[in-house]
N, C-alpha and C positions, 0 to 999 in steps of 0.2 A: 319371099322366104319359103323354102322346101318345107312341106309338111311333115311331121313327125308321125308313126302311124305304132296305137299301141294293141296288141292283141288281147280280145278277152270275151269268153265265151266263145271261142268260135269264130268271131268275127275282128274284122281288120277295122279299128276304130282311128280316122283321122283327125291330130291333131292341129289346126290350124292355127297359123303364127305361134309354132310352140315356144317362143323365147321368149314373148310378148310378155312383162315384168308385172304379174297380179299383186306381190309384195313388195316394199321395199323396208330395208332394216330388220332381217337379211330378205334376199333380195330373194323371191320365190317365183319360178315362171309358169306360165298356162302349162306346159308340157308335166311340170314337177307335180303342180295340182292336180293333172288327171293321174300322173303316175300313184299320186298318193291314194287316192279314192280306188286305183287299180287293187292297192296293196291290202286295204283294211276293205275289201268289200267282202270279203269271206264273215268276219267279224260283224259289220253292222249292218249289212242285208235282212238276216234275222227281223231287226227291228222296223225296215224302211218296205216288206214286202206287202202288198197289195193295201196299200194305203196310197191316199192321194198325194200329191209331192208338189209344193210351192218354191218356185225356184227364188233364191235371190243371187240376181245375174250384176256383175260386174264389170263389164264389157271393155274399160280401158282403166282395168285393175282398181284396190280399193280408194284409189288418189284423186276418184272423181266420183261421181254420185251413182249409186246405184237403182234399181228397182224389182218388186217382186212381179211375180211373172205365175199365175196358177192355171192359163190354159196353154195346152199346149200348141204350139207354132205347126203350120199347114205344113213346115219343111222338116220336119224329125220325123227319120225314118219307120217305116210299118213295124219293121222290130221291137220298136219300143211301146209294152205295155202301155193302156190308158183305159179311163175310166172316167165317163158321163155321170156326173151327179146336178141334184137341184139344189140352185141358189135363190135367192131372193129375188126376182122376176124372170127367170129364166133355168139357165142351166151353166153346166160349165166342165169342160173337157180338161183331165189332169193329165199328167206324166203320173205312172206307176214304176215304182225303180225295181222288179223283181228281180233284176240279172245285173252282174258285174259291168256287161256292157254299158247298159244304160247309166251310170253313174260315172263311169270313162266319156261318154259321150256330153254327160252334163258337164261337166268340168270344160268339156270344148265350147262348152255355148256359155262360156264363163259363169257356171252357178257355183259359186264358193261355197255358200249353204244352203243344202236343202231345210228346206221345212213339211212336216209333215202333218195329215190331219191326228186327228184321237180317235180316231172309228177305224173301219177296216172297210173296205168298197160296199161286202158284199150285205153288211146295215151298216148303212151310213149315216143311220141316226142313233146308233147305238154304241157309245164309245168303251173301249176295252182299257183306256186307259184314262186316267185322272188325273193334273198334273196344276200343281202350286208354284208358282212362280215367287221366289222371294227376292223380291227386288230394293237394293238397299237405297238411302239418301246421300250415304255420305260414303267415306271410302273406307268406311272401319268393316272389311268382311268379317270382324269376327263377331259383330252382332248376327250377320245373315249365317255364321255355322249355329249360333245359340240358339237363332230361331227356327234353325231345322232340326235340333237336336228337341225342342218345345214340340216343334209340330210332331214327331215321330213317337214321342211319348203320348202325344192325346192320339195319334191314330192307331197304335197298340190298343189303349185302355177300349180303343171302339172296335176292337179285333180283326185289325184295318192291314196287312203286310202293305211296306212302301218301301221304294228306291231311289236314291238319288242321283243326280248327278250336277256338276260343273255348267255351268251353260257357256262359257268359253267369254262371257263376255262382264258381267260384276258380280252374278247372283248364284244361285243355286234353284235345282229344280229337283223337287220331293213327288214322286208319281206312284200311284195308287192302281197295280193292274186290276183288273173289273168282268164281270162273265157276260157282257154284252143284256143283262135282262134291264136296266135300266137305260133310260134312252139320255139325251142331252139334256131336254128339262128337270128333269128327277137329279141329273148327277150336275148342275150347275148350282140347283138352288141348296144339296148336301154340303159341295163344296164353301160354298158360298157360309152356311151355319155354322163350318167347321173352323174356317178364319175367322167369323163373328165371334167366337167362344174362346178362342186363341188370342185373338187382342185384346177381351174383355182378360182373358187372367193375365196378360203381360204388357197392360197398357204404356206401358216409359220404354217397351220394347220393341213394339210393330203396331201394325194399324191396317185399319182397310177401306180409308181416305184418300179415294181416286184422286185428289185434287192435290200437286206436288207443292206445293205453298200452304198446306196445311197439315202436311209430313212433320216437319220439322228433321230430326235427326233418326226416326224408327225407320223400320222395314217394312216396306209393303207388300200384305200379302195380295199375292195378285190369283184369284181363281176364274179371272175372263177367259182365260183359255179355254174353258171344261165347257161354252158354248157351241154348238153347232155353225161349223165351216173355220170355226179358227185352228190354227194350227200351232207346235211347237219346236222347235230348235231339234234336229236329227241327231239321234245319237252316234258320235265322232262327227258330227259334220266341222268341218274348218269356218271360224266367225272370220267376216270381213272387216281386223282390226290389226293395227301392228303385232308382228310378232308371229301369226296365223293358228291363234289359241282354237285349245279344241275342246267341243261339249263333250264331258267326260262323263260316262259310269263310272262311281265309285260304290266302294264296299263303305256302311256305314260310320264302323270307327276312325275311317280315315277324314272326318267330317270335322273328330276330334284335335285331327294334329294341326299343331300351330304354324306347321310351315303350308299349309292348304290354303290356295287364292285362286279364284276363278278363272285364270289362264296361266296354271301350274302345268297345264298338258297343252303341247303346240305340236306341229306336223314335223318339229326337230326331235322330240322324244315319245309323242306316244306308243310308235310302233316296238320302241324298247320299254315301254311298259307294258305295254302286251305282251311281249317274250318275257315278262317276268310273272305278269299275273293271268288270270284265265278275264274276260270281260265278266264282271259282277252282273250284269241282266243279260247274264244266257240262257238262266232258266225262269225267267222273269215272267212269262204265261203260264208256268206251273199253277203260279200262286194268283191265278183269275180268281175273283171271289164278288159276290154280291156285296148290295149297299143296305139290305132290308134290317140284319141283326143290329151296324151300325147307325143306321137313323133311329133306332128303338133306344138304343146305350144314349145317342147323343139327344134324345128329347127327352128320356130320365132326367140325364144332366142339366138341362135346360129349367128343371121344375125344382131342382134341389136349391 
């Protein structure tokens, strides 16, 4: 099959086997997927630039098993940004997606979703961003809006600015931009206080009881992400689920509406949500801020 070949940056990006079917029901091809990443890469660049990038590749579409992938292949071109960091015995060479190409180019090597770290390359033990994973038990998301609407109220009261979004796949993700002075251990063991304090006032509501057999029916807050080397679901990336839902920005009263489910945004209509709204974390590094005032408010509360 003739290669498809899309421009961007500059460069003449091929796509190989572009009809090869990534979705089915409706039926989405490798060519449609880079096309789509082509289109929204103005949009979520912003958020994916000079961050480490965890591919998850899907090679003979979502209908077989997939794997993630965080060093980069000896065969991706020199054009594409990278970035050496240390891991746990060694080290480990990423993709940096800073340019539209690269993200055309990932779509060719079947990455459906990017995933990104919470630091920025240049400290990489210093993450800019905080992010709560609320991951539910059962299929009722309207616990998982009440308990972002919970969480959002106790990180105000700690003069805490946060944003949300869709993760495209059951849950919702509450993130906390950050001015890089705290490093991973400082902002794992915050986060970590901040869900402890949270299931204590809303205990028949969520919980933070790693062990899924002792859930029961609450939501799980999840703050493992906010450790050193893990990463999070890219903003707009496409999940590899029927349908091709997308991790959405939202504004937060949309949190509120009853018609909101975690793959209310798919690669059939987000780009016509974007022509209606501006993306809500545009200005989202505005609002970096320190964790020093809020660990002060939250160890008050601890004592009251």
């Amino acid at each position: 099959m003739t290669d498809a070949v899309l421009k961007a940056g500059g460069l003449d990006i091929a796509i190989g086997n572009p009809e090869k079917l990534m979705f089915k029901s409706p039926n989405i091809s490798k060519l449609e997927l880079a096309k789509y990443y082509l289109k929204i890469a103005d949009v979520a660049l912003p958020h994916y630039r000079k961050r480490a990038l965890t591919m998850h590749r899907y090679p003979d579409g979502i209908g077989e098993r997939g794997f993630f992938q965080k060093h980069i292949a000896d065969y991706f071109p020199d054009w594409i940004d990278r970035a050496t960091l240390p891991k746990e015995g060694g080290e480990v060479t990423s993709v940096v997606a800073n340019n539209t190409a690269t993200l055309v180019y990932l779509a060719d090597q079947a990455c459906i979703t990017p995933h990104l770290a919470l630091s920025r390359t240049d400290r990489h033990n210093h993450p800019d961003r905080m992010i709560f994973d609320l991951d539910p038990s059962d299929d009722d998301f309207g616990k998982v809006r009440t308990t972002a609407t919970h969480l959002k109220t106790l990180l105000d009261r700690l003069g805490l600015v946060s944003f949300v979004q869709t993760t495209g796949s059951r849950g919702l993700h509450v993130l906390v931009p950050l001015d890089r002075k705290a490093d991973f251990q400082q902002v794992r063991a915050f986060s970590h206080r901040v869900c402890r304090k949270l299931a204590e006032q809303h205990a028949d509501l969520m919980t933070i009881e790693q062990r899924r057999n002792m859930r029961g029916t609450r939501v799980f807050l999840d703050d493992l992400r906010n450790g050193y080397g893990q990463t999070a679901v890219a903003p707009y990336a496409v999940r590899a689920l029927q349908g091709a839902p997308i991790a959405t920005p939202l504004k937060w009263d949309e949190v509120g509406c009853g018609n909101l489910t975690p793959r209310k945004y798919h690669m059939g209509n987000i780009l016509r949500r974007l022509g209606q709204t501006d993306d809500p974390w545009a200005d989202l590094a505005r609002y970096a801020q320190g964790l020093d005032r809020a660990e002060r408010r939250i160890a008050c509360a601890d004592t009251m």
